[in-house]
C-alpha positions as a Markdown table, in Angstrom:
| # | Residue | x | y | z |
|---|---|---|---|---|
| 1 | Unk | 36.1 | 131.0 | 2.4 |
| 2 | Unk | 39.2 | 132.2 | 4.5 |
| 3 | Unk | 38.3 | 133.1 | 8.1 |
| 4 | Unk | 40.2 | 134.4 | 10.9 |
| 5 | Unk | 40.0 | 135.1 | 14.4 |
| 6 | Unk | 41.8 | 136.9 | 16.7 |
| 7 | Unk | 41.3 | 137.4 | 20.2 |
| 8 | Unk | 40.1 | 140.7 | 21.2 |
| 9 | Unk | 39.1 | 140.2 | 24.6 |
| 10 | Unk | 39.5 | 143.6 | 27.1 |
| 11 | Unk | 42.8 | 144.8 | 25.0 |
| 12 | Unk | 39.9 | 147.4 | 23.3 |
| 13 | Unk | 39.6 | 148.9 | 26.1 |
| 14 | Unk | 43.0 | 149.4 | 27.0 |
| 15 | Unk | 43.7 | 150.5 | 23.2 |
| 16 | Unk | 41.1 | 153.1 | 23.7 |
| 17 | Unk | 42.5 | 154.6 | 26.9 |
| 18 | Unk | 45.8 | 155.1 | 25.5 |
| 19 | Unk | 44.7 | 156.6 | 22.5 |
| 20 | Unk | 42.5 | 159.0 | 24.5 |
| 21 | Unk | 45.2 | 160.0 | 26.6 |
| 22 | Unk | 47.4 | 160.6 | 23.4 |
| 23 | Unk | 50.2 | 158.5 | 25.4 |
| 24 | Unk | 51.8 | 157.4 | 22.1 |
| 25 | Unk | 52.0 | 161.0 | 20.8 |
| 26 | Unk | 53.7 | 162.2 | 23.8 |
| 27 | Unk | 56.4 | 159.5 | 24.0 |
| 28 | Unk | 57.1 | 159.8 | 20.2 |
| 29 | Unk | 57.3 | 164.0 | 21.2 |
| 30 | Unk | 59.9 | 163.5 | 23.5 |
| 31 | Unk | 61.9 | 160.8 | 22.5 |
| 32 | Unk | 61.9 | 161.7 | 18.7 |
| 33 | Unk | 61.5 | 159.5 | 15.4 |
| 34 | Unk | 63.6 | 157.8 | 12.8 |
| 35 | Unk | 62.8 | 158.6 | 9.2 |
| 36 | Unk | 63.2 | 154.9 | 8.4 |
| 37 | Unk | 61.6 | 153.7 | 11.9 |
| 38 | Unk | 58.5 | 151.4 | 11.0 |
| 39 | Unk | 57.3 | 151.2 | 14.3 |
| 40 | Unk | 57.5 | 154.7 | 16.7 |
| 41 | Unk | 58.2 | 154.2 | 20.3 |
| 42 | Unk | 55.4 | 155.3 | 21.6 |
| 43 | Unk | 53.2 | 152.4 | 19.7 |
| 44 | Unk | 56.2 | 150.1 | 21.2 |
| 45 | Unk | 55.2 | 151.5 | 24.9 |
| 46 | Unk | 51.4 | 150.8 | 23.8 |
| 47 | Unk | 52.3 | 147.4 | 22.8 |
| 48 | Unk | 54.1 | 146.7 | 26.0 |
| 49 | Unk | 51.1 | 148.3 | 28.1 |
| 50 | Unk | 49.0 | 146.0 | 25.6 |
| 51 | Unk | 51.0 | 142.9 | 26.6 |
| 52 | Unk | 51.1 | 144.5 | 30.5 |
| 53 | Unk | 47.8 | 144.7 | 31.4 |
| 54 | Unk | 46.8 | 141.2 | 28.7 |
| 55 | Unk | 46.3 | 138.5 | 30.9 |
| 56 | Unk | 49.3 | 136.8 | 28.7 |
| 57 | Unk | 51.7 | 134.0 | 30.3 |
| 58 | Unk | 52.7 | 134.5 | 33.9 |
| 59 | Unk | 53.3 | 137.2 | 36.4 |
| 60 | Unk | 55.9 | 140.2 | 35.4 |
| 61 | Unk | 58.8 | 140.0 | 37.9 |
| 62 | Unk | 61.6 | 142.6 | 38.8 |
| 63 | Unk | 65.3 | 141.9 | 40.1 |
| 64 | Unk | 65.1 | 142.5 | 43.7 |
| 65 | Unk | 68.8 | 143.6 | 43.3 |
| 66 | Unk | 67.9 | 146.8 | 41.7 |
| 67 | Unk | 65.8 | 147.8 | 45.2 |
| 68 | Unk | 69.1 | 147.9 | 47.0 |
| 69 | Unk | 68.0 | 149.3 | 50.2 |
| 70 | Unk | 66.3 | 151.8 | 52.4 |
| 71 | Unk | 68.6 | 154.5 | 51.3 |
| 72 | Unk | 67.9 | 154.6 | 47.8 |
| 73 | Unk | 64.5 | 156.7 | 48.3 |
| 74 | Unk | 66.0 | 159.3 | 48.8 |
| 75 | Unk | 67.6 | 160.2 | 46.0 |
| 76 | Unk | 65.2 | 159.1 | 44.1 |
| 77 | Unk | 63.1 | 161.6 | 45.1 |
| 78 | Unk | 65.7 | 163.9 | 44.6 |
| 79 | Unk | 66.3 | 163.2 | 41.2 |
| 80 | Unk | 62.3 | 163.2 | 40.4 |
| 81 | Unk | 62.4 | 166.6 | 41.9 |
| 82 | Unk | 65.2 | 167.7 | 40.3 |
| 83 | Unk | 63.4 | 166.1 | 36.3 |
| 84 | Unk | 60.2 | 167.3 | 37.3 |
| 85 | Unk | 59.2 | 169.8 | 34.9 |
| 86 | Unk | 55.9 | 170.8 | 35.7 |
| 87 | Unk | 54.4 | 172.7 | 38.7 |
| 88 | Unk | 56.5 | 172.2 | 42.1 |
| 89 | Unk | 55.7 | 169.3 | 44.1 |
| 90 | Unk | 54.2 | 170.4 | 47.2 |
| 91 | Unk | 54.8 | 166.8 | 49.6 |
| 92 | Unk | 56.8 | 163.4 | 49.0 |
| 93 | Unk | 54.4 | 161.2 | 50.9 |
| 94 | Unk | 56.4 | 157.7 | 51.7 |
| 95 | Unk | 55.8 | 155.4 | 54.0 |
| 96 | Unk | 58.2 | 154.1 | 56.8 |
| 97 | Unk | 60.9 | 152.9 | 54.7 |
| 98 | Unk | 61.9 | 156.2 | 54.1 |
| 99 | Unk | 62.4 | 157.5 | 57.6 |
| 100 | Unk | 66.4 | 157.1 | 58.7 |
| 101 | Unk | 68.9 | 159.4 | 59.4 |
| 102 | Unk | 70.1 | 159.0 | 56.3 |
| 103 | Unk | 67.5 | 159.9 | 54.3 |
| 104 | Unk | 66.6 | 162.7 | 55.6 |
| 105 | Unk | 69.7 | 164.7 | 55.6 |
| 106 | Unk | 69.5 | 163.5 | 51.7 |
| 107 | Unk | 65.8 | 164.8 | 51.6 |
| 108 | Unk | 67.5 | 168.7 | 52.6 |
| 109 | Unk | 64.7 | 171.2 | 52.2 |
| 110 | Unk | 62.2 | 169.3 | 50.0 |
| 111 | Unk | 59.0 | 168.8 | 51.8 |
| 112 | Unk | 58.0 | 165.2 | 53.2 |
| 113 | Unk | 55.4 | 163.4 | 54.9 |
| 114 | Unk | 56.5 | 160.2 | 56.0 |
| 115 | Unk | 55.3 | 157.2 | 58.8 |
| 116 | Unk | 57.9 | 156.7 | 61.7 |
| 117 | Unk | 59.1 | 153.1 | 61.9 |
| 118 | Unk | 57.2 | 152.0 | 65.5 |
| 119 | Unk | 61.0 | 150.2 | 66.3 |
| 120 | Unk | 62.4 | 153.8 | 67.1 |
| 121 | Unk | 63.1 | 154.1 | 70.8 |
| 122 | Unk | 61.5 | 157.5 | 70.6 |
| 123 | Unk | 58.5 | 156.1 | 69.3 |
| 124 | Unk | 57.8 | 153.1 | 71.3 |
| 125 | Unk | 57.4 | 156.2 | 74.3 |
| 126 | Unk | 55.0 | 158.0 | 72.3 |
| 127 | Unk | 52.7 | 155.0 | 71.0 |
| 128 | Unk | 52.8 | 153.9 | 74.8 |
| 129 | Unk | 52.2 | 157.1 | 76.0 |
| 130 | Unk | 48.7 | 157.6 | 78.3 |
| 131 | Unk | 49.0 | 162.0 | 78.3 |
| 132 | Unk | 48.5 | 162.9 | 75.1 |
| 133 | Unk | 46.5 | 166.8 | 74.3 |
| 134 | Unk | 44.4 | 165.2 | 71.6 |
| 135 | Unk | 43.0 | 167.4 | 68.9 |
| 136 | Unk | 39.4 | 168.4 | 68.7 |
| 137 | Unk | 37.5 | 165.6 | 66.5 |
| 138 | Unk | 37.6 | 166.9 | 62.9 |
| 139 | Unk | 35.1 | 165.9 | 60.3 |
| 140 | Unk | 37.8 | 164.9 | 57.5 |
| 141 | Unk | 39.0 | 162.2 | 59.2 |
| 142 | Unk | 36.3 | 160.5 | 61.2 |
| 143 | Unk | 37.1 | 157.9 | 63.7 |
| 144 | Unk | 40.3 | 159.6 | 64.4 |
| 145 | Unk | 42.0 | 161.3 | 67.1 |
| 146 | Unk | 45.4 | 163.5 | 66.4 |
| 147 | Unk | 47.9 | 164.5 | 69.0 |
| 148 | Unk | 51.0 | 166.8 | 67.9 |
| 149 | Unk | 54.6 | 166.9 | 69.1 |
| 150 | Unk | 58.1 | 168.1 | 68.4 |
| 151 | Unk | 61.1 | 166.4 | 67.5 |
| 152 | Unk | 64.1 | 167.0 | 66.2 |
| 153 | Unk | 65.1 | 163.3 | 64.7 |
| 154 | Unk | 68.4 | 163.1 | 62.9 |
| 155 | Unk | 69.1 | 166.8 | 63.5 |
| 156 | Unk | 65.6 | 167.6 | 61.8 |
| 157 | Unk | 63.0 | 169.7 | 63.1 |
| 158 | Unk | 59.8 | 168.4 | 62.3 |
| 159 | Unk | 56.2 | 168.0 | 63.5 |
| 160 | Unk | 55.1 | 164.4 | 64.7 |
| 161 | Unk | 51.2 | 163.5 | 64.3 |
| 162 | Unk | 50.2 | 160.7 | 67.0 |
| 163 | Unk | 47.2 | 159.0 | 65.6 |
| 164 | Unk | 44.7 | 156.9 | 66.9 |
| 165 | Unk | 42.3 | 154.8 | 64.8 |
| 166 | Unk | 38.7 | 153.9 | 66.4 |
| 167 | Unk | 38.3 | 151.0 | 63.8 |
| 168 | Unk | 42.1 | 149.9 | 64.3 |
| 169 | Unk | 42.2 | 149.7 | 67.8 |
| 170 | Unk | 39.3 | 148.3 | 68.1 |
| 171 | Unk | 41.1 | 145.5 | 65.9 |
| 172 | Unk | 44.0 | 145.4 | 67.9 |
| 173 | Unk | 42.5 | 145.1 | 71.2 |
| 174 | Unk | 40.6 | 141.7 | 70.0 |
| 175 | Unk | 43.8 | 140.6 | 68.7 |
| 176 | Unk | 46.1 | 141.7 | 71.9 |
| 177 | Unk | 43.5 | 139.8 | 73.7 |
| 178 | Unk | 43.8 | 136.6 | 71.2 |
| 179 | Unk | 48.0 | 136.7 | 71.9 |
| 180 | Unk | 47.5 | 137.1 | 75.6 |
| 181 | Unk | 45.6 | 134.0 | 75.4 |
| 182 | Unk | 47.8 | 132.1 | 73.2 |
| 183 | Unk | 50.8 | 133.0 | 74.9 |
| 184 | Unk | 49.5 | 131.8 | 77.8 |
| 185 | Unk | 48.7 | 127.9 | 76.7 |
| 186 | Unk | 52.1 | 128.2 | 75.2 |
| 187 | Unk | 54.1 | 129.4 | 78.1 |
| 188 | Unk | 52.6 | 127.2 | 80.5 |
| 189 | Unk | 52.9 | 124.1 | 78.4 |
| 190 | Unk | 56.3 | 125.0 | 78.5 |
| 191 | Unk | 56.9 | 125.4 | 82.3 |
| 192 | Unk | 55.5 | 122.1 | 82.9 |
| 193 | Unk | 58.0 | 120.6 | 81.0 |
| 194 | Unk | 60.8 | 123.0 | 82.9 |
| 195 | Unk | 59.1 | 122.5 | 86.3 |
| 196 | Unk | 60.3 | 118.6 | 85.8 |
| 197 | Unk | 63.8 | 119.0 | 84.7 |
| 198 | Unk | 66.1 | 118.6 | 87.7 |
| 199 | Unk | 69.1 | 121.1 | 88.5 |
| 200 | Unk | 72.2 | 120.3 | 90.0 |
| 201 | Unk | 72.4 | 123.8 | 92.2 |
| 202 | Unk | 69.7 | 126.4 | 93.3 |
| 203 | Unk | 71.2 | 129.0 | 91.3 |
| 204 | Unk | 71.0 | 127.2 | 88.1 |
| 205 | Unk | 67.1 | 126.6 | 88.8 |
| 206 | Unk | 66.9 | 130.7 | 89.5 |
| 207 | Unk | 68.6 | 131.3 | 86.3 |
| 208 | Unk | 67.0 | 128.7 | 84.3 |
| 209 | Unk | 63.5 | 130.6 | 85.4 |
| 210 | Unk | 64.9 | 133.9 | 84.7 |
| 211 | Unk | 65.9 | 132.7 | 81.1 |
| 212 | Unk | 62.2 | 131.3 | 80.9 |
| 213 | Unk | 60.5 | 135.0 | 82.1 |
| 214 | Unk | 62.9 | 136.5 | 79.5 |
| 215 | Unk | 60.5 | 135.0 | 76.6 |
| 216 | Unk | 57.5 | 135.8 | 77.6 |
| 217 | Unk | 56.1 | 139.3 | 76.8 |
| 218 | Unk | 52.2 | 139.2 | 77.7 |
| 219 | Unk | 52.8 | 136.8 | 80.6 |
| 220 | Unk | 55.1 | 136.5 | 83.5 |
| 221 | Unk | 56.1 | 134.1 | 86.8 |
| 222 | Unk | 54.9 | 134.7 | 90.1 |
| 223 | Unk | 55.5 | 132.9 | 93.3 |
| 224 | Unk | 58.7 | 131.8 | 92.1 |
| 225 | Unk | 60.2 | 128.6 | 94.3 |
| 226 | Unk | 63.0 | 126.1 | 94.5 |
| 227 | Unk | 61.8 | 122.8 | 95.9 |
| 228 | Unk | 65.1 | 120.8 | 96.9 |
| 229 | Unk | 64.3 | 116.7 | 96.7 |
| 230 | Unk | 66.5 | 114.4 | 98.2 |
| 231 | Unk | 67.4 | 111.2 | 96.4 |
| 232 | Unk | 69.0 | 108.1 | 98.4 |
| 233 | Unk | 70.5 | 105.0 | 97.5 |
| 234 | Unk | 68.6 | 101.7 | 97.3 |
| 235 | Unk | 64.6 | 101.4 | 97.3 |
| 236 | Unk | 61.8 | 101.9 | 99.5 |
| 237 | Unk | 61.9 | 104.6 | 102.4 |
| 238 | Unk | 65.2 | 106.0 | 103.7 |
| 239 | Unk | 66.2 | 105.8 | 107.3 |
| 240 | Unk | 66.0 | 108.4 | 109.7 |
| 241 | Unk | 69.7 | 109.3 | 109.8 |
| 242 | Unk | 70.2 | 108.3 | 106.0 |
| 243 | Unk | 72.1 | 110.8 | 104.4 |
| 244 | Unk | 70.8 | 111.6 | 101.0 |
| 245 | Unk | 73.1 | 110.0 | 97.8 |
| 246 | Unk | 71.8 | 113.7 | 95.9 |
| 247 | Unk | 70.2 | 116.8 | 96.4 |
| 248 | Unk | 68.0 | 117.8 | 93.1 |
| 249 | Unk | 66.6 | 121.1 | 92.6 |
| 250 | Unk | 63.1 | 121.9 | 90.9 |
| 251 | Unk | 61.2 | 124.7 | 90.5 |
| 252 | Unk | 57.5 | 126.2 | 90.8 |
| 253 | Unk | 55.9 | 129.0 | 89.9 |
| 254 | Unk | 52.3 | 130.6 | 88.5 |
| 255 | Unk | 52.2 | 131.7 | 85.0 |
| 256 | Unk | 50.2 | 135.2 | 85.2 |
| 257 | Unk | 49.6 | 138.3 | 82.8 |
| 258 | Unk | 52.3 | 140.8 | 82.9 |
| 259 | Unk | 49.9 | 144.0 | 83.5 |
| 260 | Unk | 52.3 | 145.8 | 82.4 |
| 261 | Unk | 52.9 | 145.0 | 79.3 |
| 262 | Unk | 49.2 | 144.5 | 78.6 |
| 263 | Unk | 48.5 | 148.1 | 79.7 |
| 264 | Unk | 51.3 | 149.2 | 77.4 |
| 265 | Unk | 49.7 | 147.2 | 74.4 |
| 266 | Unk | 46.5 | 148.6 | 75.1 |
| 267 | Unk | 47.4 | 152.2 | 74.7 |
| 268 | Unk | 49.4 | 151.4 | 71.7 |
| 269 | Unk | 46.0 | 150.0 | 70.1 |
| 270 | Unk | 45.1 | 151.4 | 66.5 |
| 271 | Unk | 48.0 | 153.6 | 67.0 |
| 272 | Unk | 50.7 | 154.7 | 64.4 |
| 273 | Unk | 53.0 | 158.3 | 64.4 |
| 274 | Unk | 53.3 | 160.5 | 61.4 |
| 275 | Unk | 56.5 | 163.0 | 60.7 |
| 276 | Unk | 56.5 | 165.6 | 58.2 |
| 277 | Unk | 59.0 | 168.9 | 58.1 |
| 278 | Unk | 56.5 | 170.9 | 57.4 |
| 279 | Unk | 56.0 | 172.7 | 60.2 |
| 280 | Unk | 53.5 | 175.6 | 59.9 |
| 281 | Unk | 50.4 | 174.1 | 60.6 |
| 282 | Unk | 48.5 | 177.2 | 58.1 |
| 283 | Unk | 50.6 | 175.1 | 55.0 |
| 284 | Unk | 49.7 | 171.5 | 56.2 |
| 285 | Unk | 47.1 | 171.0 | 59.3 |
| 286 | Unk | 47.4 | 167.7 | 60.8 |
| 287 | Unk | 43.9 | 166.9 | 59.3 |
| 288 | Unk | 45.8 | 167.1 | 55.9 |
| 289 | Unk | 48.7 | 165.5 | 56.8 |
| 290 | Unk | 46.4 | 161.9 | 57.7 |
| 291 | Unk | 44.5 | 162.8 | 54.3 |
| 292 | Unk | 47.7 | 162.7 | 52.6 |
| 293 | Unk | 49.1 | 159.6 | 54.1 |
| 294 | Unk | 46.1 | 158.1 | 53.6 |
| 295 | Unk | 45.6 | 159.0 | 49.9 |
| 296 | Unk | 48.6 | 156.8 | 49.0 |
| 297 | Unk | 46.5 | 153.5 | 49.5 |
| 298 | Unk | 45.0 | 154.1 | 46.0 |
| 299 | Unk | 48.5 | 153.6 | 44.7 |
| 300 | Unk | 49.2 | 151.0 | 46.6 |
| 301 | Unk | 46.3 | 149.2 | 45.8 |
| 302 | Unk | 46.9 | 149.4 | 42.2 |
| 303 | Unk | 50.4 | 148.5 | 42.1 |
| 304 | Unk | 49.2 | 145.5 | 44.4 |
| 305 | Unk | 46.7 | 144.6 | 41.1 |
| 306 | Unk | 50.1 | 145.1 | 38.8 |
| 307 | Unk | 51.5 | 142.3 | 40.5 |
| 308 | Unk | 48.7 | 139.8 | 41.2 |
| 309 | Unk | 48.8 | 136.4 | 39.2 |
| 310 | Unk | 45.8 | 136.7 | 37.7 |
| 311 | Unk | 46.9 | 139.5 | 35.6 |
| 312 | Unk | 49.4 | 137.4 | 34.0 |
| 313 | Unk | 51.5 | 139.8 | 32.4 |
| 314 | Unk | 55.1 | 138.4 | 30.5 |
| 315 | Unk | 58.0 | 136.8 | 33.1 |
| 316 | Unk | 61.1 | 138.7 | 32.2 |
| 317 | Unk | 64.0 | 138.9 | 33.4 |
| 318 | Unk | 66.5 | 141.6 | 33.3 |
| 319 | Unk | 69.8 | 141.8 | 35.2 |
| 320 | Unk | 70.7 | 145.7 | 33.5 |
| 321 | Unk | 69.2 | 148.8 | 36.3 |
| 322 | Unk | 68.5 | 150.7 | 33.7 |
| 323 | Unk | 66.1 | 147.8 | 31.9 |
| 324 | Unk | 64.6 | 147.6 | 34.9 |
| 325 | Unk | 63.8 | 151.1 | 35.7 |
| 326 | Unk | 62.5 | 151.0 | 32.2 |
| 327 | Unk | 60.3 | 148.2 | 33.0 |
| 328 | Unk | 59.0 | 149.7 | 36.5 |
| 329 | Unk | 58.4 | 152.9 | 34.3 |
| 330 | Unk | 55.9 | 150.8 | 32.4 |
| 331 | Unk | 54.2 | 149.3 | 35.0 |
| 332 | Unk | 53.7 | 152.4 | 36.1 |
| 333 | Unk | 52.1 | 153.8 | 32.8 |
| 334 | Unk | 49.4 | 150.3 | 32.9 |
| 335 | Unk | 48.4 | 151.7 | 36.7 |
| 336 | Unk | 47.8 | 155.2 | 35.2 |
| 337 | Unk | 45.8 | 153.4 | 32.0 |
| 338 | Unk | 44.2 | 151.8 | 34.5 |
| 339 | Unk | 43.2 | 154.5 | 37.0 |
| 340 | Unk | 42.0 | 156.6 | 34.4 |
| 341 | Unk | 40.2 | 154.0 | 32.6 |
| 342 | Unk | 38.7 | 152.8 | 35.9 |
| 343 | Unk | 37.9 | 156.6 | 36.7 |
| 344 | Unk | 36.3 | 157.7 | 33.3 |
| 345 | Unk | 34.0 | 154.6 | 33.6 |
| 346 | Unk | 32.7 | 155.4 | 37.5 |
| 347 | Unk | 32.4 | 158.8 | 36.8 |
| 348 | Unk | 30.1 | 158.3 | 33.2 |
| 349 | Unk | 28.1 | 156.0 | 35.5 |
| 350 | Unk | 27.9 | 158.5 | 38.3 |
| 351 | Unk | 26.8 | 161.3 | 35.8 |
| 352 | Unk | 24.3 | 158.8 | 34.1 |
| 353 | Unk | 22.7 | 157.9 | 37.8 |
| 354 | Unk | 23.6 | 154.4 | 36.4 |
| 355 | Unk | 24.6 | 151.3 | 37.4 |
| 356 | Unk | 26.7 | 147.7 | 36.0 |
| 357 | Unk | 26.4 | 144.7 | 37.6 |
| 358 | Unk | 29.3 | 143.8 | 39.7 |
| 359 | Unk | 30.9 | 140.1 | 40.3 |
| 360 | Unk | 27.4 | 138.7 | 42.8 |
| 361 | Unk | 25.2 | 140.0 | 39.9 |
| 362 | Unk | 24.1 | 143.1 | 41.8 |
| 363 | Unk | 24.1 | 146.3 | 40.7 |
| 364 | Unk | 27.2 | 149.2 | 41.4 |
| 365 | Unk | 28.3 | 152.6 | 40.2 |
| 366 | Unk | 31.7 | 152.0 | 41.5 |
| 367 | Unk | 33.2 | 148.7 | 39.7 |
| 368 | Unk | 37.0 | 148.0 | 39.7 |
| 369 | Unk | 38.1 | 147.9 | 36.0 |
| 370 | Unk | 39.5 | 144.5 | 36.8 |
| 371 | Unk | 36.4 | 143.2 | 36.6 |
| 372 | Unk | 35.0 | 144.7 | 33.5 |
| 373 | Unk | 38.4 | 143.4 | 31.8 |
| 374 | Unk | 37.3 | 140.0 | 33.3 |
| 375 | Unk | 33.7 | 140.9 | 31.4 |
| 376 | Unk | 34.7 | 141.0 | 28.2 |
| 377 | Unk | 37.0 | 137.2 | 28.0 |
| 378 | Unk | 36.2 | 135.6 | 25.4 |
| 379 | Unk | 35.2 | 138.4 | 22.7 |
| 380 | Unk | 36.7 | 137.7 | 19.4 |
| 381 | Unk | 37.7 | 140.0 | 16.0 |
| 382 | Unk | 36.5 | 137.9 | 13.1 |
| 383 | Unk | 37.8 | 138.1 | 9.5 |
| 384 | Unk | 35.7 | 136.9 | 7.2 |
| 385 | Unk | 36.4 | 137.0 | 3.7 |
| 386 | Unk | 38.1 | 140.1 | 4.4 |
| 387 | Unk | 34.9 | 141.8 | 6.2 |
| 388 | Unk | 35.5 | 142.2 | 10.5 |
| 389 | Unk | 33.1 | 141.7 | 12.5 |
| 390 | Unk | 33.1 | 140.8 | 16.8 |
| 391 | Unk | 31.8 | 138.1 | 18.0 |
| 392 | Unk | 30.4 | 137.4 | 22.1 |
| 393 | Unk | 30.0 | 141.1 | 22.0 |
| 394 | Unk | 26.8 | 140.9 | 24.5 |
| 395 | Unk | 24.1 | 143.6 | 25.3 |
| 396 | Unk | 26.1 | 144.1 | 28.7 |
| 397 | Unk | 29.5 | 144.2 | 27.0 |
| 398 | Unk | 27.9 | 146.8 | 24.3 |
| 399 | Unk | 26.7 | 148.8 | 27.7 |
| 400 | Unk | 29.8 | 149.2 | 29.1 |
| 401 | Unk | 31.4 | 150.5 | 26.0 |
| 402 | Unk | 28.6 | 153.1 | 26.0 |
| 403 | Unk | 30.3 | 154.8 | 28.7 |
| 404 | Unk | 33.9 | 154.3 | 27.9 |
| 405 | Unk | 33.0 | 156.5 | 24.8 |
| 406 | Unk | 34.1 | 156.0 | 21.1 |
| 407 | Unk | 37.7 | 155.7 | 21.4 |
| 408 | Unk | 37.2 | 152.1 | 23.1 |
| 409 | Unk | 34.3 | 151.6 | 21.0 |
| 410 | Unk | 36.1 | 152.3 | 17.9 |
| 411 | Unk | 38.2 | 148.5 | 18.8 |
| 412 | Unk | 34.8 | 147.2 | 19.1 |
| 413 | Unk | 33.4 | 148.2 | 15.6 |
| 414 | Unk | 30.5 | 149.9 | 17.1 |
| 415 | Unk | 31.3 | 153.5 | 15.8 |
């Protein structure tokens, strides 16, 4: 009797998604077919999404080459706009990397949220700053505070959002207060090795301390002192009228907290500056404009899953920027398989008033879709004789396919 097994595992699932999303249709729709093609290339992009989200070999890499710099978001954005053939796209929401001078006089009129890089000269007076009107509190983003200001950056007039975090600044006060004290042990473990080195001159032991303050950012010297020491020739005590052989300078000093700069880091705490050129507050309040920013983490997050090792998709390698845009392009359709999929199955369980039982066992109506893939290991297609049939498929496994719906179930022989 011929038997054969094949490993099914989570790929189900993932079949089922793309098939509900009729991904294979649409690429074969817009880049056309072969009459004598045996394979169209939308099943090729499902094969590829297949192997891209498989749990197969080692972790998918891309040439850093292709990233070339800061400058290249621009017209990037451009060119999306420009290719985008659906309804107009209301905000580019970037992070820092996109704010330059550069960029923006690329970006021209299209509309942009973006976070200002906190090494700006501009900026550093504005997170530091101690007389800001903060907005009223707002209920749509609590445990913030907003504060809105001008500027005209690169020739741009724009609106800038200073924001304060409760949670982060809570955060960065422990941790200002953690550096503080680590600064300190360093910075005087170094001073007693300074206060023993000798100088020839007293103005080589006042530079040598200015040198020293230069370093130190949430310290400083106080009480600064040269101590001059005689040395004479021979051993034992000098005579009265002994002239000394050499005069050697040391110095003293206290190591103390530079107020200062700990006042400065404190109001800087949890704090991070927003620009957008959307400047009618009616088309984007500054409410909105932290909701928007903030939105962006989901991406992040999942393009932070595309790359993790333990998704183990195919190492390649391609020098060609086109094979690599085609190969970020692809990433990008397993993070929308997997938002979708990971949003169809929270929101059946939301609807049902159910629950699945996460990683500890307990139960959740909002798991990751990582870990249902990690559920269903070890689930097999068997071939016997001819006749299919899946083996490991548990009562829990069976559950979960209830509320992906039949085109997952369909890989899973259950309808």
């Amino acid at each position: 009797m011929e038997i054969a097994v094949e490993n099914l595992d989570h790929l189900g699932i993932v079949a089922g998604l793309i098939d509900e999303m009729g991904l294979v249709d649409c690429i074969n729709n817009s880049v056309g077919r072969h009459p004598k093609e045996i394979v169209s290339p939308g099943q090729v992009v499902k094969a590829m999404i297949l192997n891209g989200l498989g749990f197969v070999s080692a972790p998918l890499y891309l040439f850093e080459q292709f990233f070339v710099g800061k400058a290249t978001f621009a017209s990037t954005l451009r060119s999306f706009r420009s290719s985008w053939n659906f309804e107009q796209v209301e905000l580019f929401v970037c992070d820092s990397a996109l704010y330059s001078q550069q960029n923006l006089e690329l970006l021209g009129d299209s509309p942009w949220l973006s976070r200002v890089p906190a090494s700006l000269s501009e900026a550093k007076q504005l997170l530091s700053t101690d007389q800001a009107n903060w907005l009223k509190p707002d209920e749509s983003v609590p445990g913030y505070r907003i504060a809105v200001f001008s500027s005209e950056y690169a020739q741009v007039p724009q609106r800038w959002l200073l924001v304060e975090s409760e949670a982060r600044r809570s955060s960065d006060l422990d941790k200002l207060q953690q550096q503080l004290l680590k600064q300190q042990k360093e910075a005087q473990a170094s001073w007693q090795k300074l206060s023993k080195q000798s100088f020839a001159c007293e103005p080589d032991a006042i530079a040598a301390a200015e040198r020293f303050a230069s370093t130190l950012k949430l310290c400083s010297l106080a009480q600064i002192k040269v101590v001059e020491k005689a040395q004479y020739a021979g051993s034992g005590r000098p005579r009265k009228q002994a002239k000394p052989k050499q005069l050697s300078y040391f110095l003293q000093a206290q190591i103390v907290p530079n107020q200062a700069a700990i006042e400065a880091g404190q109001h800087r705490a949890g704090r991070f500056i927003l620009a957008t050129n959307v400047i009618a507050e009616s088309q984007l309040s500054p409410q909105a404009c932290l909701n928007q920013y903030k939105a962006q983490q989901s991406v992040e997050r999942g393009f932070r899953f595309l790359k993790d090792p333990l998704f183990f998709t195919s190492r390649v390698f391609i020098k060609s920027h086109h094979r690599v845009a085609a190969m970020a392009m692809v990433m990008g359709l397993c993070l929308l398989v997997y938002s979708l999929g990971q949003r169809k199955l929270r929101q059946a369980l939301a609807r049902a008033g159910d629950t699945i039982a996460d990683q500890r066992g307990k139960p959740t109506d909002c798991p990751t879709l990582r870990w249902v893939f990690q559920c269903f290991q070890a689930v097999h297609l068997l071939q016997i004789a001819g006749a299919k049939q899946i083996a490991n498929l548990t009562e829990q496994r069976s559950r979960i396919l209830n509320f992906l719906g039949a085109p997952c179930q369909k890989y899973y022989l259950l309808c």
